[in-house]
LONU-895215 format. One line per 3 residues: number of its first residue (from 1); for each residue x, y, z of C-alpha. Coordinates in Angstrom, 3 decimals, decimal comma. Each point is the difference from the previous one (the first is absolute). Example, Ala and Ser with C-alpha at 12.3 -4.5 7.8 and 13.67 -1.06 7.14 Angstrom:
// residues 2
1 = 12,300 -4,500 7,800; 1,370 3,440 -0,660
This chain:
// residues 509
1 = -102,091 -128,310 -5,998; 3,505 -0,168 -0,503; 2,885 0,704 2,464
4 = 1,652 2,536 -1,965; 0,108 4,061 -0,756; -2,303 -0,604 -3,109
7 = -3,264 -0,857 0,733; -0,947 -3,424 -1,880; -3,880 -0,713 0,471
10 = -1,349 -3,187 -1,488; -4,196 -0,132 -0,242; -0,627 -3,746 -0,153
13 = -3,345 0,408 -1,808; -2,236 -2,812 -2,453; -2,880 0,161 -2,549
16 = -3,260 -1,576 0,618; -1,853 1,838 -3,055; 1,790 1,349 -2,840
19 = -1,095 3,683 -0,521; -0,083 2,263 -2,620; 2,443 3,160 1,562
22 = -0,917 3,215 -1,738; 1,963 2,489 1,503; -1,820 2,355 1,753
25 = 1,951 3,144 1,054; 2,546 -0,045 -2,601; 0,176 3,098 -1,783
28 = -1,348 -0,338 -3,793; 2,910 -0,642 -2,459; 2,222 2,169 -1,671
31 = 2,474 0,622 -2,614; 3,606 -1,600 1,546; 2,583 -2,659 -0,800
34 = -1,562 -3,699 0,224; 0,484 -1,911 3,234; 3,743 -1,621 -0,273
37 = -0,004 -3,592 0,709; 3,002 -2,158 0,795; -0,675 -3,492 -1,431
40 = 1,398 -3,578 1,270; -1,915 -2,665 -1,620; 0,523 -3,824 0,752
43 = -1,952 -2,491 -1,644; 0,962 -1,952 2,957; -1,078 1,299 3,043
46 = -3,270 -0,611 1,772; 0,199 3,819 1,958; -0,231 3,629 -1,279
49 = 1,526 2,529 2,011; -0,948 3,699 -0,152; 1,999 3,558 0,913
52 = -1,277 3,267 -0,322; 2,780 2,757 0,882; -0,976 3,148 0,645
55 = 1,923 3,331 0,124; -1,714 0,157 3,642; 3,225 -0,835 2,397
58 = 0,896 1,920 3,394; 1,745 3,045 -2,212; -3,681 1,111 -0,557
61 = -0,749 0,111 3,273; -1,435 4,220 0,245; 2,570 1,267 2,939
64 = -1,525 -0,450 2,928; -2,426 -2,721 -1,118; 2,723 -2,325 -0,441
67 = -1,400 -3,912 0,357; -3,125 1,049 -2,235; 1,915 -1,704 -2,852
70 = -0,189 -3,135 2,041; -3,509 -0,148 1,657; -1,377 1,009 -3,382
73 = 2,009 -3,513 -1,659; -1,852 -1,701 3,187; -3,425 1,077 -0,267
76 = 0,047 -1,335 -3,647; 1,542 -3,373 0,736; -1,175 -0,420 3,858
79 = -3,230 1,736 -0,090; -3,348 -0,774 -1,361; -1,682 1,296 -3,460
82 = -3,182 1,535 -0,896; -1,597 -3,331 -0,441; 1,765 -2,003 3,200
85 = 1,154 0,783 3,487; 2,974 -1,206 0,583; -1,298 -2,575 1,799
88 = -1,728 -1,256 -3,026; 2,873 0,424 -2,248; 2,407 -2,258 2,274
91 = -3,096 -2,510 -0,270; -0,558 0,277 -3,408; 3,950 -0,366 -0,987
94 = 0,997 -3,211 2,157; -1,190 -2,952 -2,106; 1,539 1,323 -2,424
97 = 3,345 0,215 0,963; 0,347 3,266 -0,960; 1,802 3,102 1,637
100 = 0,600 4,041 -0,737; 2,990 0,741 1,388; 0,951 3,906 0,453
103 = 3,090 1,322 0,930; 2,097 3,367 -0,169; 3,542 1,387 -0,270
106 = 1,115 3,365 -0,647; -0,059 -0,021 -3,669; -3,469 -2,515 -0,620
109 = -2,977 -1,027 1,246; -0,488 -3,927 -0,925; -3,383 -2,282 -0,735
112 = 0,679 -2,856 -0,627; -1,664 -3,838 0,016; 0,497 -4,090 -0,806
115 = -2,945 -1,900 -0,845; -0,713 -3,208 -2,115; -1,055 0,423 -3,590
118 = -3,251 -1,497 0,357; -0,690 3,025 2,600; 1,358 2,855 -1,668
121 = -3,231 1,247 -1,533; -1,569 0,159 3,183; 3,043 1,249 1,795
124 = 0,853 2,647 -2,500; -3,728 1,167 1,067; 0,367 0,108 3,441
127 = 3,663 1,895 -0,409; -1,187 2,584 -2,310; -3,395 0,716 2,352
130 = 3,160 0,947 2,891; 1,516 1,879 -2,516; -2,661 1,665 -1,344
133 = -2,886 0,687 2,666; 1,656 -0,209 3,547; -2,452 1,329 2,478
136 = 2,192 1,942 2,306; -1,740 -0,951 3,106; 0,522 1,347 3,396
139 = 0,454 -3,297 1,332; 2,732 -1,233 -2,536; 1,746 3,337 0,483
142 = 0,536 -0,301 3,853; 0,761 -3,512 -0,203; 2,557 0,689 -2,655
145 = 1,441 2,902 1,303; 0,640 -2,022 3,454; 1,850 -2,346 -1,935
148 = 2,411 2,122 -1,115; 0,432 2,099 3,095; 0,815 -3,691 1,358
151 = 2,697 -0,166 -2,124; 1,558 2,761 1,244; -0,462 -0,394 3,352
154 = -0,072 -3,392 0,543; 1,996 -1,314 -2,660; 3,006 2,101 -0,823
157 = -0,066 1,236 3,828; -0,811 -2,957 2,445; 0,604 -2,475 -2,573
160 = 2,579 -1,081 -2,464; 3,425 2,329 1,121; 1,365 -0,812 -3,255
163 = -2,843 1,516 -2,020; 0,034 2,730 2,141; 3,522 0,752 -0,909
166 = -0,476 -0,527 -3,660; -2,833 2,427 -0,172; 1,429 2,502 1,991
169 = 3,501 0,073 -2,197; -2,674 0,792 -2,808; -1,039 2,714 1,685
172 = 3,541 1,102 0,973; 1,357 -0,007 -3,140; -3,033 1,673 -2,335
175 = -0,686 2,777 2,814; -2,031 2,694 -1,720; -0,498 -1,978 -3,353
178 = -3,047 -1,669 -0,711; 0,985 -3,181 0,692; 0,656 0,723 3,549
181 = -2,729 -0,865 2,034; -1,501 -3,808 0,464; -2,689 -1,201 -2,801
184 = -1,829 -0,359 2,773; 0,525 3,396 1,344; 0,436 1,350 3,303
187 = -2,391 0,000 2,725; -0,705 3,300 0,348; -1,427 -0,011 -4,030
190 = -1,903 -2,703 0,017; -2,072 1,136 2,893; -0,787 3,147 -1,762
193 = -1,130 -1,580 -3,589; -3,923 -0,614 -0,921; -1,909 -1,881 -2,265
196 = 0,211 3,077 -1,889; 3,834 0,083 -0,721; -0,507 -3,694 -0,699
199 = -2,715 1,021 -2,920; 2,423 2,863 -1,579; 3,186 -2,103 -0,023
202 = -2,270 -3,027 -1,825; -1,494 2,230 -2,449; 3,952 2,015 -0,716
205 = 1,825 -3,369 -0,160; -1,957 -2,941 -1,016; -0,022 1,058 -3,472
208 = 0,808 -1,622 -3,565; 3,052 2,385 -0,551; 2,009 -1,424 3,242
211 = -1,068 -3,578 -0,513; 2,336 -2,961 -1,189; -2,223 -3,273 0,201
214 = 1,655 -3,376 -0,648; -1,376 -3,395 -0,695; 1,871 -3,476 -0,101
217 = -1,233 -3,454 0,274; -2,382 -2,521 -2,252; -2,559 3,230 -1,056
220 = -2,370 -0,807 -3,012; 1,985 1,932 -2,690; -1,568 0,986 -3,828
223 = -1,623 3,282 -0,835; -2,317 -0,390 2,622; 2,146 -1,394 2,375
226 = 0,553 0,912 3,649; 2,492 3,316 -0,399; -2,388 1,280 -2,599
229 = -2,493 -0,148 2,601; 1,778 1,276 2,746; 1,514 3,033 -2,044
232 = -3,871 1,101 -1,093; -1,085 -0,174 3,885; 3,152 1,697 0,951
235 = -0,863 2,906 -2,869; -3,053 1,180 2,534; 2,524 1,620 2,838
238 = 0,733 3,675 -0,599; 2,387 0,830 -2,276; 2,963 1,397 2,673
241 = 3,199 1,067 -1,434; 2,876 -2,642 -1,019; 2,652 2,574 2,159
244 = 1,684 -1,246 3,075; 0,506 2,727 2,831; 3,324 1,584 -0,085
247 = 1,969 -0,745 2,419; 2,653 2,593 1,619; 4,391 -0,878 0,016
250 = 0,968 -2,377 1,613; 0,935 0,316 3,854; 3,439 0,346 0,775
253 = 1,534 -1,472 3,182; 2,998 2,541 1,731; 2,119 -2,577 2,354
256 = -0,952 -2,141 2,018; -3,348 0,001 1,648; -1,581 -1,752 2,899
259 = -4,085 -0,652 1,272; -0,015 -1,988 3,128; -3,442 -0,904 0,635
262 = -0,591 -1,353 3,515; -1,691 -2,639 0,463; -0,145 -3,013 2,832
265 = 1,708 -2,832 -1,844; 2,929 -2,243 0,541; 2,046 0,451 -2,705
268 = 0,716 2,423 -2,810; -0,777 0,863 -3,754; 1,980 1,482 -2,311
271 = -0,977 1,594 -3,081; 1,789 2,779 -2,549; -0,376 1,633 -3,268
274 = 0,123 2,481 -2,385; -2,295 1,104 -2,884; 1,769 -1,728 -3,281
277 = -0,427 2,014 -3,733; -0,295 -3,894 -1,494; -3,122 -1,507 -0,831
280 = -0,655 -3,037 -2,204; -0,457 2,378 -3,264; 3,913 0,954 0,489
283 = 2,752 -1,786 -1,177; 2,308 0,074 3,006; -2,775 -2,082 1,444
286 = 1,089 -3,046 -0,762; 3,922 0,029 0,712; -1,124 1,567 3,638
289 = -2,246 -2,917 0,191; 2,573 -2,275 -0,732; 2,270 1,680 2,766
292 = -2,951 -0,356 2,587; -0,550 -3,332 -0,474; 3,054 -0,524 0,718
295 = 0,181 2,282 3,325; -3,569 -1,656 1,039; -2,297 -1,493 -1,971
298 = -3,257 -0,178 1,820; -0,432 -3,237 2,108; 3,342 -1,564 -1,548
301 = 2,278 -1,360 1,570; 3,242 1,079 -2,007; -0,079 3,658 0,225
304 = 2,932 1,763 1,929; -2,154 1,195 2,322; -1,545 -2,961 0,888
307 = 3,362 -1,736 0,570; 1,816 2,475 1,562; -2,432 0,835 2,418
310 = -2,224 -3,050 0,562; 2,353 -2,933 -1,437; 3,286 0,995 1,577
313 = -0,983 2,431 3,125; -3,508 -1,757 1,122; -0,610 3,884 0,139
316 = -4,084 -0,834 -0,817; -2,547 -2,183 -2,237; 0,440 1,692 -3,844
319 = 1,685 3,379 -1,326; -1,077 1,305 -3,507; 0,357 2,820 -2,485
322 = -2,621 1,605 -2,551; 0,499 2,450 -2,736; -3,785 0,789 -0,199
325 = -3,439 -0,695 2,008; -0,135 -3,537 1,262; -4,153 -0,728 0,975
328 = -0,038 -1,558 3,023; 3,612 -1,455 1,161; -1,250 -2,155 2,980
331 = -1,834 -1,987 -1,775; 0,814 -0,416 -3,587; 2,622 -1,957 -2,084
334 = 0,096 1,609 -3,289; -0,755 4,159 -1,450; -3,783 0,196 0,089
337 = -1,450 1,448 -3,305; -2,348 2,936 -0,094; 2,287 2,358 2,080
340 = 1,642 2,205 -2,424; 1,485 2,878 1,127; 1,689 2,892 -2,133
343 = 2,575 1,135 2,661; 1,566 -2,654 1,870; 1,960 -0,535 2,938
346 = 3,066 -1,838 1,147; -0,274 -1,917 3,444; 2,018 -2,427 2,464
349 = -2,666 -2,260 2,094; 2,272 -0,782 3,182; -2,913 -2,079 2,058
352 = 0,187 -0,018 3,928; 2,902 -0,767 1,640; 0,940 0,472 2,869
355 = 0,195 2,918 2,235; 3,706 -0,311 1,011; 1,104 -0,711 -3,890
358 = -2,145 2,701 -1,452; 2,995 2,653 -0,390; 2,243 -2,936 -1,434
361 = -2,757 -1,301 -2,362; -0,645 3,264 -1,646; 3,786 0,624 -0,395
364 = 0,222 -3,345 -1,257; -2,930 0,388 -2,888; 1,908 3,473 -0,970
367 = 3,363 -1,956 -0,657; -1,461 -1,837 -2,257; -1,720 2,892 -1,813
370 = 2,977 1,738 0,088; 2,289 -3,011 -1,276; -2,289 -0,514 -3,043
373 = -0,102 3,411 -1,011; 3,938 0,628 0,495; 0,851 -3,652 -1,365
376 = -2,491 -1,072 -1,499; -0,663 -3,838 -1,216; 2,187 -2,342 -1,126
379 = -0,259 -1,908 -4,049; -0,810 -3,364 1,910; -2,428 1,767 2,207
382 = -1,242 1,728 -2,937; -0,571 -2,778 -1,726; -1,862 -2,088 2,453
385 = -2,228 2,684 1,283; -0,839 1,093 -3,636; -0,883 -3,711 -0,607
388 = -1,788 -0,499 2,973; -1,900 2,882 -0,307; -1,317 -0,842 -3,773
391 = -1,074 -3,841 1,124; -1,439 1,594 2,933; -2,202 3,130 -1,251
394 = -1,154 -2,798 -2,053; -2,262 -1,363 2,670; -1,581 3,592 1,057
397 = -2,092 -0,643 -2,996; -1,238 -4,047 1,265; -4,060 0,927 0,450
400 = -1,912 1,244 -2,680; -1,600 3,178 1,787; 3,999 0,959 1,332
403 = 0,807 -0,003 -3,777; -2,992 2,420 -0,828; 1,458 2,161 2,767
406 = 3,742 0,160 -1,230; -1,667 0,789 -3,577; -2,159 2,817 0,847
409 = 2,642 1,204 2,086; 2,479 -0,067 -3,628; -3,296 1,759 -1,040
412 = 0,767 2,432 2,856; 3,324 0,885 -0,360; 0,099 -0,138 -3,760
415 = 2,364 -2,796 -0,168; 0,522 -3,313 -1,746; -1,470 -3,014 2,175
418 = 1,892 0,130 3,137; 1,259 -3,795 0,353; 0,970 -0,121 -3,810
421 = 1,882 3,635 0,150; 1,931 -1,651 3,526; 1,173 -2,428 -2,475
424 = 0,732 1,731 -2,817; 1,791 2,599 1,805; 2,367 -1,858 2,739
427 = 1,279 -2,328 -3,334; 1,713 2,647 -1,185; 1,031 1,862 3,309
430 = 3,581 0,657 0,903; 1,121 -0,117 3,648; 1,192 3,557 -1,247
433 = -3,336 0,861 -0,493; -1,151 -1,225 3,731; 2,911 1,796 1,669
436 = -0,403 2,922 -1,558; -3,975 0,003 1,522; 1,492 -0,722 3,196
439 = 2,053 2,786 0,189; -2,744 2,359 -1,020; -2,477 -0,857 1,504
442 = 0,931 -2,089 3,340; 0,470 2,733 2,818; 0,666 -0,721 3,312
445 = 0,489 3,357 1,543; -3,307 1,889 -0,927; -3,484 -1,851 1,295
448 = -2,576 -0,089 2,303; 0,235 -2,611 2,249; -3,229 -1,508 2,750
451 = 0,751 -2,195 2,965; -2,798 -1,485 1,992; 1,358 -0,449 3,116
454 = -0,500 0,020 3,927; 1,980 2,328 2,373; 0,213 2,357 -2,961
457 = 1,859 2,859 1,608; 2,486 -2,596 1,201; 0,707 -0,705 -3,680
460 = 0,281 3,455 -1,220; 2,739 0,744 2,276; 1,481 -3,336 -1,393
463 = 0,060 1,439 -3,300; 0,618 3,653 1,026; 3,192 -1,236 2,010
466 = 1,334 -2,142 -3,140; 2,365 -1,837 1,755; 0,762 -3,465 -0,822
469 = -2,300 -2,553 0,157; 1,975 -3,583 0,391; -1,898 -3,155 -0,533
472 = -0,200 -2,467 2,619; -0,661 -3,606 -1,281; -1,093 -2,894 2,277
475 = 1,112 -2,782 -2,535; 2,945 -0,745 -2,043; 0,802 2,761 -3,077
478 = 2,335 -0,196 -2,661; 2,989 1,825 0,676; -0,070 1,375 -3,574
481 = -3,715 1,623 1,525; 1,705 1,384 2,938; 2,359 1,669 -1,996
484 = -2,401 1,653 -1,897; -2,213 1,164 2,845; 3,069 2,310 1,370
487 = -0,764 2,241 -3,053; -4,029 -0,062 0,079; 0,292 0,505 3,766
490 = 1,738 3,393 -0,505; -1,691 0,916 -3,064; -1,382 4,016 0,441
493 = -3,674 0,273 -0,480; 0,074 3,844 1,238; -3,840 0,296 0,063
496 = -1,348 3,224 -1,576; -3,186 0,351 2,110; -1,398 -2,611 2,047
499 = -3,858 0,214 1,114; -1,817 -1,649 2,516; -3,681 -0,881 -0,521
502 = -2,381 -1,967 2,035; -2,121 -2,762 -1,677; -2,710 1,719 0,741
505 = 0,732 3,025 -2,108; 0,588 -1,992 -3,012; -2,720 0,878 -3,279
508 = -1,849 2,293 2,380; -0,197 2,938 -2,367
């Protein structure tokens, strides 16, 4: 499983008969819209790679049951069938090379696989059989349910600090909406659901009418060809409805607001944000990307933040900026596809420094916020970020089954292909255009803000005093630096609220 807030479960699994899968609990067809199917051929390739998104993300969770959206994804994709055990399955699956990965966001539930052509007959069998018949054992439903309470306990609190903070901010910022809680939900849910709540969310959201499947690689084509017969087994699940839950206004941040969550570790996190009315559907998308990549591109080494407070100060190891949901930031390179989101966010990812520079760091990060959004960029800055940034969304799109993703996620959002409309787009972009975004929509006085952090009371008077915060530097610094740091030293953060929460507290209920 992967180290992250979404739950990623890969079920290494191989063939040794091909069956015959006749679905066996799927409800008998009826009138609706034919199965949409996102096609990628390449008379080229050797592998096929499969997605099925479902309407069937964390927003769905019933309150109170939240996580159900997540064990239900895992007790089709790591759980056995009607036919196997699991045991069997994870037998049957591994000379073939094949694998079902599941995972889950707020918005969609994924299912999704790679296997060689000369397989995928006997692979599509064994991945419709999960689909279709899952047995909903006892067994696979404690075992799976433990893994996700592991996440939450283990992972985002004894483990990784940093995906602790992001998670939390999430939770900060969408308070009350229904993307505010973990995918993997809280402990306190998860040890109340059943099998049964399990059963009801498969048979509500599993359906034809939420379902975007997507297929890419060397598939047989013709009019019998693979799609045709993955669209007529796909035509057995209930019919559904095509309708995505509504979701509620956005959140709106009022000043600036602190969660100190207290845990034993040497240094300290730094995380803020704000719910952002931008998705990728909107046109001030892509002149507000253009302005973050320039602030701080993800892992890059040329972003303002990443100079200023890395390159210059030695404040820490990386600084970055988002303007939407970013799967996984530890350990990822590029925007994984399959996350789409309606409502957005915008974030700053200050990671640990340390405990003595925390104050100055965080003042530090909100200079630069606030001297793009009062400033803005510069035409050669423009220009070489807006270059930059079309060679490099280029290479988001390298692997066949990341190209599928960034497709059905165009699908998603009802957009051109993403990497062609980054193109199209930034070519005829003014630095007008990008300033103007970073005026509106770059705000460094309302947000929530999450520090993981030791001696947590220590640091809320910190922050609740305001006073200065010089840096102290134990090797040589530009004196052009120094000069700088006597106005982010004194810079006012004048803290709205600040809240102190022990570890142990976090995703409880």
């Amino acid at each position: 499983m992967n180290d992250r807030r979404r739950l990623t479960a890969v079920l290494a699994i191989a063939l040794t008969a091909v069956l015959a899968v006749v679905p066996a609990i799927a409800a008998p067809l009826l009138a609706a819209e034919p199965v949409q199917v996102i096609e990628q051929h390449s008379d080229t390739s050797p592998l096929v790679a499969i997605r099925l998104q479902f309407n069937a993300g964390s927003i769905y969770d019933p309150p109170g049951k939240e996580g159900v959206a997540s064990l239900t994804a895992m007790m089709i994709g790591q759980a056995g069938t009607r036919k196997h055990s699991y045991k069997e399955l994870a037998e049957a699956f591994y000379p073939m090379a094949g694998a079902i990965g599941t995972s889950v966001d707020r918005e969609v539930a994924i299912l999704d696989g790679r296997v060689h052509r000369d397989q995928l007959d006997a692979y599509t069998g064994l991945f419709e059989e999960a689909l279709f018949e899952p047995a909903f054992t006892q067994s696979d439903f404690e075992r799976n349910k433990a893994l996700l309470l592991s996440v939450l306990t283990d992972t985002y609190r004894a483990g990784s600090d940093e995906l602790l903070g992001l998670e939390a901010l999430q939770d900060k910022i969408f308070a009350g909406h229904p993307y505010g809680h973990p995918v993997e939900g809280t402990v306190e849910s998860l040890q109340r659901l059943t099998i049964d709540d399990v059963k009801a969310f498969y048979k509500d959201h599993y359906t034809r009418g939420g379902l975007l499947a997507g297929v890419a690689g060397g598939y047989p084509q013709g009019p019998q060809g693979y799609v045709q017969r993955l669209t007529k087994d796909l035509a057995a699940l209930p019919a559904g409805t095509p309708d995505r839950k509504a979701l509620p206004p956005l959140p709106k941040a009022a000043g600036r607001n602190f969660t100190l969550i207290e845990k034993q570790t040497a240094a300290v996190g730094i995380n803020l944000g704000y719910a952002l009315p931008v998705n990728r559907s909107d046109p001030d998308y892509f002149p507000l990307m253009v302005a973050n990549s320039y602030l701080g591109e993800h892992r890059s080494l040329y972003g303002r933040l990443m100079n200023e407070l890395r390159g210059f100060r030695g404040l820490n190891y990386g600084d970055y900026s988002y303007i939407e949901f970013w799967d996984n930031p530890p350990g990822t390179e590029q925007p994984t596809p399959n996350v789409p989101r309606r409502q957005q966010y915008f974030s700053v990812w200050v990671r640990p420094v340390n405990p003595a520079d925390a104050q100055f760091a965080l003042r530090a990060a909100l200079t630069e916020v606030q001297k793009l959004h009062d400033h803005g960029m510069s035409q050669k800055d423009f220009e070489a970020t807006r270059d930059l940034l079309i060679n490099y969304s280029k290479l988001w799109a390298g692997e066949m089954s990341r190209r599928l993703g960034l497709l059905m996620d165009s699908k998603f959002y009802g957009t051109p292909y993403y990497i062609d409309e980054i193109e199209a787009r930034l070519k005829t972009m003014t630095l007008e255009q990008v300033n103007a975004a970073a005026r509106k929509y770059l705000d460094p006085t309302n947000f929530d803000a999450v520090l993981v952090t030791g001696n947590a009371q220590q640091l809320k008077d910190i922050l609740q005093k305001d006073a200065p915060s010089p840096k102290k530097y134990t090797n040589p610094v530009a004196p052009a630096v120094l000069e700088a740091d006597k106005t982010i030293e004194a810079l006012k953060i004048q803290p709205a609220k600040i809240e102190v929460v022990p570890v142990d507290q976090m995703f409880q209920h």
